[in-house]
C-alpha positions in Angstrom: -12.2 9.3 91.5 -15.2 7.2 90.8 -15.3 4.1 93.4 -15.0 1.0 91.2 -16.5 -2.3 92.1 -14.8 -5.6 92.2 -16.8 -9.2 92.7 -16.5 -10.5 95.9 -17.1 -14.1 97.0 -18.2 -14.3 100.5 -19.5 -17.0 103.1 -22.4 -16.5 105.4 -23.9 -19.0 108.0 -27.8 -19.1 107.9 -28.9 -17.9 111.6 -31.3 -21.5 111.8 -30.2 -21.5 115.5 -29.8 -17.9 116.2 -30.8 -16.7 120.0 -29.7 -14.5 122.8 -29.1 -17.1 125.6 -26.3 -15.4 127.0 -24.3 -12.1 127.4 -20.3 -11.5 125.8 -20.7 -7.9 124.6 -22.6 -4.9 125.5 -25.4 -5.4 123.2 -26.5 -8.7 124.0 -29.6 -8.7 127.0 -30.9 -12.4 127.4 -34.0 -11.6 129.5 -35.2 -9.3 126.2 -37.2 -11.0 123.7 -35.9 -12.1 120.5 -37.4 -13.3 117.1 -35.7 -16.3 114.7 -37.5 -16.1 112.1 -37.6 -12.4 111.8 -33.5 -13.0 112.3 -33.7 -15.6 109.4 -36.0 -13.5 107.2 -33.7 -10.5 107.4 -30.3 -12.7 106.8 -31.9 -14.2 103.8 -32.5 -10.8 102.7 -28.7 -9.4 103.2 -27.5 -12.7 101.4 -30.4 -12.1 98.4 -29.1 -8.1 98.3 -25.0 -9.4 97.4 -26.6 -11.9 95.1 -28.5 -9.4 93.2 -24.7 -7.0 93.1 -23.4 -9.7 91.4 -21.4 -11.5 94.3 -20.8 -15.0 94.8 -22.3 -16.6 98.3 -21.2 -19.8 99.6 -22.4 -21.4 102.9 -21.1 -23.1 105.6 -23.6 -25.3 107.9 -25.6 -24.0 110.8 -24.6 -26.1 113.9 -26.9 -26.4 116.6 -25.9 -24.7 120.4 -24.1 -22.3 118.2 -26.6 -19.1 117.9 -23.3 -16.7 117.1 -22.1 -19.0 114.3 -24.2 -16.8 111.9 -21.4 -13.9 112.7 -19.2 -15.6 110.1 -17.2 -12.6 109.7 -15.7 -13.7 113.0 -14.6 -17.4 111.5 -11.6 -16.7 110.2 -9.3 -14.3 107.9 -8.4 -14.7 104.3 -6.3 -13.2 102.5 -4.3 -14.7 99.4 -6.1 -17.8 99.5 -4.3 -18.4 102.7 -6.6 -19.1 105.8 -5.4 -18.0 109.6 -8.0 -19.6 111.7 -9.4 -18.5 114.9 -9.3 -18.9 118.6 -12.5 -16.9 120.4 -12.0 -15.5 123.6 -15.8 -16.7 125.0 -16.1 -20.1 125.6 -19.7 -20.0 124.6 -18.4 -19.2 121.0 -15.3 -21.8 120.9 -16.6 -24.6 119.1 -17.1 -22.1 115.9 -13.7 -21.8 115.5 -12.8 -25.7 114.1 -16.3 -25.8 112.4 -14.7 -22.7 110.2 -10.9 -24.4 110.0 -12.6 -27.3 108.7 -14.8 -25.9 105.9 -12.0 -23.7 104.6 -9.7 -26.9 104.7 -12.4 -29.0 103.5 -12.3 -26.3 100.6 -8.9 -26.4 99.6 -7.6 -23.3 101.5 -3.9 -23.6 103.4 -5.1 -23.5 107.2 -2.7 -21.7 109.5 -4.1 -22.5 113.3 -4.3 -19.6 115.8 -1.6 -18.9 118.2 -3.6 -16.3 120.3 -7.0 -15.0 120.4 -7.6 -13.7 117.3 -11.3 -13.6 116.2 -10.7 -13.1 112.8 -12.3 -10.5 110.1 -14.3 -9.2 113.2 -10.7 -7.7 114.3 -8.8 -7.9 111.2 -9.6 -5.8 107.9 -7.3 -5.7 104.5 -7.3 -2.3 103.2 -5.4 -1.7 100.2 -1.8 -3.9 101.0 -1.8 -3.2 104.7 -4.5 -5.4 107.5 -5.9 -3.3 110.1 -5.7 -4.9 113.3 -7.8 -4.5 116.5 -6.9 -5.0 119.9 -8.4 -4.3 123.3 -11.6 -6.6 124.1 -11.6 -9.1 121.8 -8.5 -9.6 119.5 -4.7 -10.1 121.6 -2.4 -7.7 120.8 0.1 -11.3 120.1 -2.0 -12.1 117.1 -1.4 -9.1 115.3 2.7 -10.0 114.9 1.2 -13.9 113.7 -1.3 -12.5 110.8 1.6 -10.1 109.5 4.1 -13.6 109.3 1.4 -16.0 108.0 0.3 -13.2 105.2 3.1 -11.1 104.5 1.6 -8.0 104.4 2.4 -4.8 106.9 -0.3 -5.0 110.1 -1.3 -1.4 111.4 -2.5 -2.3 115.0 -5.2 -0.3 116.4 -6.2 0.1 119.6 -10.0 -0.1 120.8 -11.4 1.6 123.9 -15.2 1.7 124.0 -16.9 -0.9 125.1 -19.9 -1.0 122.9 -17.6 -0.9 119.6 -15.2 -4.4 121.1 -14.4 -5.7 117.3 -13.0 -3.8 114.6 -15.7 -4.3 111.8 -17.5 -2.6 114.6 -15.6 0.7 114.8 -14.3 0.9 110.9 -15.7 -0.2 107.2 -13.0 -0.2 104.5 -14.8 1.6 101.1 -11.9 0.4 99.2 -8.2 0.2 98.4 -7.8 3.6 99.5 -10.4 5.0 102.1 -12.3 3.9 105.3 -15.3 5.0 107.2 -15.0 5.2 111.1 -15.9 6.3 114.6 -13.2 8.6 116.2 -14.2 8.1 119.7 -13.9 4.7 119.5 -10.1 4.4 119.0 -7.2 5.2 121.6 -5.8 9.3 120.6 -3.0 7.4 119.2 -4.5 5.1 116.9 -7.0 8.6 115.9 -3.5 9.8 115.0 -2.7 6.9 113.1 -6.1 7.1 111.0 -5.9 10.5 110.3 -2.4 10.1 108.8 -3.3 6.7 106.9 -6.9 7.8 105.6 -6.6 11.7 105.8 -10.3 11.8 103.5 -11.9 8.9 105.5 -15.5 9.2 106.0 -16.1 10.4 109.7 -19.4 8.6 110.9 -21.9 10.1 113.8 -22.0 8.7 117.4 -25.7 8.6 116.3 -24.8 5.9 113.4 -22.4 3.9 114.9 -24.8 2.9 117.9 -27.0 1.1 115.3 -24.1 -0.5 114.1 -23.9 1.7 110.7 -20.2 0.8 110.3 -20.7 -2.7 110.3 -20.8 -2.4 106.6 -19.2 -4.4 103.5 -18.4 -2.6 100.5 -17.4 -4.4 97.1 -15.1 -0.8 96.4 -18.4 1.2 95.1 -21.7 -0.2 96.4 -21.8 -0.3 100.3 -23.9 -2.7 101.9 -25.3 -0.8 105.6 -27.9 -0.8 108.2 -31.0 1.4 106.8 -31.0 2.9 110.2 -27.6 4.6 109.7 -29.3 7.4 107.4 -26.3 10.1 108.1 -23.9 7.7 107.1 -25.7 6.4 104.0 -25.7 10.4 102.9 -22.3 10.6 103.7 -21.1 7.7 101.6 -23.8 9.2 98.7 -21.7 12.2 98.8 -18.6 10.6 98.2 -20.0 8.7 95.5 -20.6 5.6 96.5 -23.4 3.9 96.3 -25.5 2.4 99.0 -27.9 -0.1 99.9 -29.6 -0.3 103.1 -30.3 -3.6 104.8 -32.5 -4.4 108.2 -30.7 -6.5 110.0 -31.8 -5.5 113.5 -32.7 -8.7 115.1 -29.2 -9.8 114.7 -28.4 -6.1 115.9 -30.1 -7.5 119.4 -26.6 -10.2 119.4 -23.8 -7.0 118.9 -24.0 -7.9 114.7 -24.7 -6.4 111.2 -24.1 -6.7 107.6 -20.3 -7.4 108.2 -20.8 -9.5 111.1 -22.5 -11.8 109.4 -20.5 -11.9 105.8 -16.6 -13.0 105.9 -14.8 -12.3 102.9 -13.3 -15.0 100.9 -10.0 -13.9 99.2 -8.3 -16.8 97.1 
């Protein structure tokens, strides 16, 4: 079948404050150098590329002490125009979470607070009717049971094992209602075996791809936005027939992010 698009209307947080001052994941090295502007210029760019597909960007301010707030992906999840909030695990990323509650409610949205650590799209995906849920270094496992009551829709938990790949959106890119793209090795044997069974076509990305975050990808359902660095991927996806665009994003890389990280989807 040929992959369809649909508009999307996302949020994004300009990286004005955007450093590497301390170390919650893997990828993060403070005593390495880092560029702003370069990180401002390339977020500018990924916000420009879903303007130019035809998407619709909203923003939400840039507070200062806050140099993850740009990983907006992480704010929340919406789904049905309802809004479950989040609670981070990292105190250094805390005061995100009611900076995002408060935008969505100032917005109009149905705010549901957060029970557990959950750190929202970064951890939870909607793929087709079902949310894929991720658990193991980020996300509790306690979360998963509140985003199936506050959105009604069946929650397929997933369990994450490497540290490197600690969200989700990390690990796994949903193409669209019907198909993902993800990293194997990243998930527990049983929740392989889940995967396999769920997307038995899914697109099966390289070690080599993932490590520059090549599945830290959004797709509108036919065009997917991805790091240019992932170039086995990008083929992969072409043969599928998708369509791709690639994106630098690798200052933001230098903070665990991408593409994903950085866009949270905005479902009314």
């Amino acid at each position: 079948m040929t992959p369809i698009a649909t508009p999307r209307r996302y949020l994004m947080c300009r990286p004005t404050h955007f450093a590497v001052t301390y170390r919650i994941n893997p990828w993060m090295d403070p005593t390495a150098p880092y560029d702003n502007a370069l990180a401002v210029s390339q977020w500018e760019n990924l916000r420009q590329t879903f303007l130019d597909l035809g998407h619709t960007v909203e923003l939400i301010d840039p507070l200062p002490g806050l140099p993850d707030m740009v990983f907006a992906a992480n704010g929340a999840t919406v789904v049905d125009g309802k809004v479950l909030a989040v609670q981070f695990r990292d105190a250094e990323r805390a005061d995100e979470a009611p900076a995002y509650a408060a935008w969505f409610a100032g917005s109009g949205f149905e705010v549901f607070e957060s029970k557990h650590t959950n750190e929202g799209e970064g951890d939870i995906l909607l793929a087709g009717d079902v949310l894929l849920a991720g658990t193991g270094f980020r996300t509790a496992h306690a979360a998963h049971a509140q985003t199936q009551e506050v959105f009604g829709r069946p929650v397929i938990t997933l369990q994450l094992v490497d540290p490197a790949y600690y969200h989700l959106d990390t690990a796994l890119c949903v193409l669209d209602e019907r198909n993902v793209a993800y990293l194997p090795s990243a998930f527990s044997p049983g929740s392989q075996a889940v995967l396999r069974r769920l997307f038995p076509d899914a697109v099966i990305a390289t070690p080599a791809d993932a490590e520059v975050l090549g599945l830290n990808a959004v797709s509108d359902g036919r065009t997917v936005v991805l790091p240019v660095q992932a170039t086995a991927l990008n083929a992969a996806l072409r043969e599928r027939g998708y369509q791709t665009v690639g994106v630098d994003v690798s200052e933001l890389r230098k903070a665990g992010g991408g593409p994903k990280c950085c866009t949270l989807e905005v479902r009314s």
